[in-house]
RODREN-243907 format. One record per residue: x, y, z of N, C-alpha, C in turn; residue in one letter; residue number from 1. Coordinates in nm, 2 decimals. Example, Ala and Ser with C-alpha at 12.3 -4.5 7.8 and 13.67 -1.06 7.14 Angstrom:
BEGIN
<<1.32,-0.57,0.78>,<1.23,-0.45,0.78>,<1.32,-0.33,0.78>,'A',1>
<<1.28,-0.22,0.71>,<1.37,-0.11,0.71>,<1.29,0.00,0.79>,'S',2>
% end
This chain:
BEGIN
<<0.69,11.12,6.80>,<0.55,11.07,6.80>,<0.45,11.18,6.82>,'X',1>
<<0.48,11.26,6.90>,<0.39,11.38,6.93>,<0.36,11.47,6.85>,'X',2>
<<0.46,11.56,6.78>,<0.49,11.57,6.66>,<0.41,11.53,6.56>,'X',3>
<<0.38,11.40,6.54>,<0.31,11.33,6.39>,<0.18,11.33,6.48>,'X',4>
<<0.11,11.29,6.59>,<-0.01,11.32,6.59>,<-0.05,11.44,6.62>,'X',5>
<<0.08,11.58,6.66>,<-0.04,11.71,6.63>,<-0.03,11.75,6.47>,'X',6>
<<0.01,11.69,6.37>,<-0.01,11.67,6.24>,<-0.14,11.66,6.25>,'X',7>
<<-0.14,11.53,6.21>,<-0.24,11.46,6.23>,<-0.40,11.51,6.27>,'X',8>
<<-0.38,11.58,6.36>,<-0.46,11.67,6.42>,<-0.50,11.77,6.37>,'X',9>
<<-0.38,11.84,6.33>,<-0.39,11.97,6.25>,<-0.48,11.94,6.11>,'X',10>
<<-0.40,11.84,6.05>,<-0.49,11.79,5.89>,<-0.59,11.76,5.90>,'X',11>
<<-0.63,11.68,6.00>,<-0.77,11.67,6.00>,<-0.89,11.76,6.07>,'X',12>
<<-0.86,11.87,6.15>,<-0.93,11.94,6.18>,<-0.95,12.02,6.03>,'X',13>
<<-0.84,12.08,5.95>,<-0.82,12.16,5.84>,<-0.94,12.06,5.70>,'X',14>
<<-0.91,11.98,5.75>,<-0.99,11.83,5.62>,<-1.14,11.89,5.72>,'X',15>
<<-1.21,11.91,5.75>,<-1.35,11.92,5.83>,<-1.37,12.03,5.80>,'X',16>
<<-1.30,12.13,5.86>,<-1.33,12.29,5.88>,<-1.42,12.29,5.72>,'X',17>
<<-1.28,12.26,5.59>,<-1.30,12.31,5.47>,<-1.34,12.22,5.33>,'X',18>
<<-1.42,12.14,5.46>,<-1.52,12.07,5.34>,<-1.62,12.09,5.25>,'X',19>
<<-1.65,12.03,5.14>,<-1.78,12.12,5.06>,<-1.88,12.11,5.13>,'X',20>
<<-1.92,12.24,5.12>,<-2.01,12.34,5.17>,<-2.16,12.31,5.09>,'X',21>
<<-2.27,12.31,5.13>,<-2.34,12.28,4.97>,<-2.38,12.44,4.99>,'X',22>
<<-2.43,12.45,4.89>,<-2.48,12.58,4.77>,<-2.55,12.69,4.86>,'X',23>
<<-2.55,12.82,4.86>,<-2.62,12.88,4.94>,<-2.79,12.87,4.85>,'X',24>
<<-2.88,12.92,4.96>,<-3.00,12.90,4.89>,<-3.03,12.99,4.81>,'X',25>
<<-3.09,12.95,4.66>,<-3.15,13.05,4.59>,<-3.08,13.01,4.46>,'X',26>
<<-2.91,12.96,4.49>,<-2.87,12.92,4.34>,<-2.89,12.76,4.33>,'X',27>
<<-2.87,12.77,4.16>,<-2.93,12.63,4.11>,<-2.83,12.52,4.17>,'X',28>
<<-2.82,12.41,4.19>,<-2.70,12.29,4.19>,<-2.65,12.25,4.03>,'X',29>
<<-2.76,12.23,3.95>,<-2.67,12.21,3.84>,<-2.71,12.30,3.71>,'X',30>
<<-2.60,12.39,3.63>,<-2.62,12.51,3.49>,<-2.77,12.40,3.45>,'X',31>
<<-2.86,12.49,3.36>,<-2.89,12.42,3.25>,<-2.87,12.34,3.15>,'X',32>
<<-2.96,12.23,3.10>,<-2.85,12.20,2.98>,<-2.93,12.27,2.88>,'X',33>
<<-2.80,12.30,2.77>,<-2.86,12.41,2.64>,<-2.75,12.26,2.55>,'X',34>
<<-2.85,12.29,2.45>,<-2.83,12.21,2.28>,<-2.71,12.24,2.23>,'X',35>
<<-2.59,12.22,2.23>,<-2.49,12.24,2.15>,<-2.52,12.22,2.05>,'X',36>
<<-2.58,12.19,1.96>,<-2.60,12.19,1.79>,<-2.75,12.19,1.70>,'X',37>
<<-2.75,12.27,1.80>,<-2.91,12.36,1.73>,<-2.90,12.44,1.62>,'X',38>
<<-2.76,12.50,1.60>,<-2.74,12.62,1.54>,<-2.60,12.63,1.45>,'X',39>
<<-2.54,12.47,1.48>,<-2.40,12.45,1.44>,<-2.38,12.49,1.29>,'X',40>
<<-2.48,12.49,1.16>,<-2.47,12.48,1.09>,<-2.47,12.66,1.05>,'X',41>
<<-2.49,12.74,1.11>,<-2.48,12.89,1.10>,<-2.32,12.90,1.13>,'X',42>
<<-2.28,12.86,1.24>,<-2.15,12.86,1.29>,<-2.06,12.87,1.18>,'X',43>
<<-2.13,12.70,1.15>,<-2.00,12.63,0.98>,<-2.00,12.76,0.87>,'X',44>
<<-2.13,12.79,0.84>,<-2.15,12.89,0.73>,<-2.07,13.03,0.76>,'X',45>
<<-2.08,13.06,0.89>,<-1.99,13.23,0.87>,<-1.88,13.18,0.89>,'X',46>
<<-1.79,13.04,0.98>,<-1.70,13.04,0.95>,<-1.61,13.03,0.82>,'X',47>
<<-1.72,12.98,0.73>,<-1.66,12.92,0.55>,<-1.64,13.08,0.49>,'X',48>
<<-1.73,13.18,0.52>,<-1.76,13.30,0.50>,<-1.65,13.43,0.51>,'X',49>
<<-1.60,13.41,0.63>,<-1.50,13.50,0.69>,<-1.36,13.41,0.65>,'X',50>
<<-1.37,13.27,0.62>,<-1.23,13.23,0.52>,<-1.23,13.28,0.43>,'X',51>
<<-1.32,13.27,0.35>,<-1.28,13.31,0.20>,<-1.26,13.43,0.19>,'X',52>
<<-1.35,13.53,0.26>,<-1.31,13.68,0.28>,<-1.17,13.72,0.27>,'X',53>
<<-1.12,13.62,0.40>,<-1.00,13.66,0.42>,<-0.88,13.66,0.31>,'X',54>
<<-0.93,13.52,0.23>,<-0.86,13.45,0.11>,<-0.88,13.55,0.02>,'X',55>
<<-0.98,13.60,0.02>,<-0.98,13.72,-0.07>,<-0.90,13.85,-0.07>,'X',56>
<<-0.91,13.84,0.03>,<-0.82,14.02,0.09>,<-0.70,14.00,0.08>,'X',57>
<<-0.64,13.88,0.07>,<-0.52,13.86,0.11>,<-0.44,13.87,-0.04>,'X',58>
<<-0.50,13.85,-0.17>,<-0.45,13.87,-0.28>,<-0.50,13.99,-0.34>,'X',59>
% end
């Protein structure tokens, strides 16, 4: 029984010590949000681009 409550003891001191912490001052709490598909259509285009390239080189 002594045994399982210095467990006990141990885990929960360890559960406290290394709790979240909040953020030190100066950084943000949450990234920005940026637009994933502002630009998607450039993406599609050089990807279609560098396929056929390749489709090309390859014969």
């Amino acid at each position: 029984m002594k045994k399982r409550l210095t467990a006990l003891a141990l885990v929960s001191a360890q559960t406290i010590v290394f709790s979240a912490n909040p953020p030190p001052p100066g950084l943000p709490d949450d990234p920005a949000a940026v637009p994933i598909n502002s630009s998607l259509y450039i993406l599609f285009a050089a990807g279609a681009l560098l396929g056929i390239c390749r489709i090309a080189n390859k014969k």
